[in-house]
N, C-alpha and C positions, 0 to 999 in steps of 0.2 A: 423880898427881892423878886423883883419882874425875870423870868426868861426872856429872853431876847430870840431865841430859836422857835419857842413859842408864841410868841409875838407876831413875827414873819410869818411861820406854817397859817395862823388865824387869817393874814393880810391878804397872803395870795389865796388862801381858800375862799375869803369875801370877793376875791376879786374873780375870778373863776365861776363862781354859783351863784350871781348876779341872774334874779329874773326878769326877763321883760315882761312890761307891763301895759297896758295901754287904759283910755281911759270910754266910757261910755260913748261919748260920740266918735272914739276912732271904733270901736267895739261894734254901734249902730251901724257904720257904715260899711261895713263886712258883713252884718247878717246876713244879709240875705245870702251871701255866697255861701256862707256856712248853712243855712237851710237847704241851701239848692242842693250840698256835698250829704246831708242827713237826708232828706227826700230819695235820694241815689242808693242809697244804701253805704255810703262811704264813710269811713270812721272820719268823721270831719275835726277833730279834738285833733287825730295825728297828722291833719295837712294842715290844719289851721292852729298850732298848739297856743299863741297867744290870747286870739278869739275864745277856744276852750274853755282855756283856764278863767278868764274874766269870765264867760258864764256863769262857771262852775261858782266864784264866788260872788258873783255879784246878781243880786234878787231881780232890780228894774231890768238888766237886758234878758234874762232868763225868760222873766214873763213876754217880756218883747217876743223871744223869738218862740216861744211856746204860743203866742197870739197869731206871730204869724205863718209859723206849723199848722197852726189849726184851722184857720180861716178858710183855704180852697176846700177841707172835708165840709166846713160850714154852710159858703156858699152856694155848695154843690148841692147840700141835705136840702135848702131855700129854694131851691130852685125847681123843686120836685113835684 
């Protein structure tokens, strides 16, 4: 026999701790700002927590923005 109290407590908890989500190309088009907040020294994961967290798990934008973290020290070492 189902609870019915538990039921509900499950429904509203689902509905409550709902993550947002975004996808690669909404993710792409914020890097850079999110570099620009890391570059700063700004904990950019807590102004940007969605951007963050899709880094955090997702491989292709990670290297994206670790590519284009790295790039001005790159250019700069080229240029020497």
């Amino acid at each position: 026999m189902f609870d019915i109290h538990a039921i509900r407590f499950l429904a509203r908890f689902a509905q409550t701790t709902e993550i947002e989500t975004i996808t690669c190309l909404e993710c792409l088009a914020q890097l850079e700002r999110f570099a620009a907040l890391v570059l700063a020294g700004e904990n950019a994961a807590r102004t940007m927590p969605v951007v963050g967290r899709h880094i955090e798990d997702c491989d292709r934008c990670r290297n994206e923005l670790t590519a284009r973290h790295a790039a001005p020290a790159g250019r700069r070492a080229a240029s020497r």
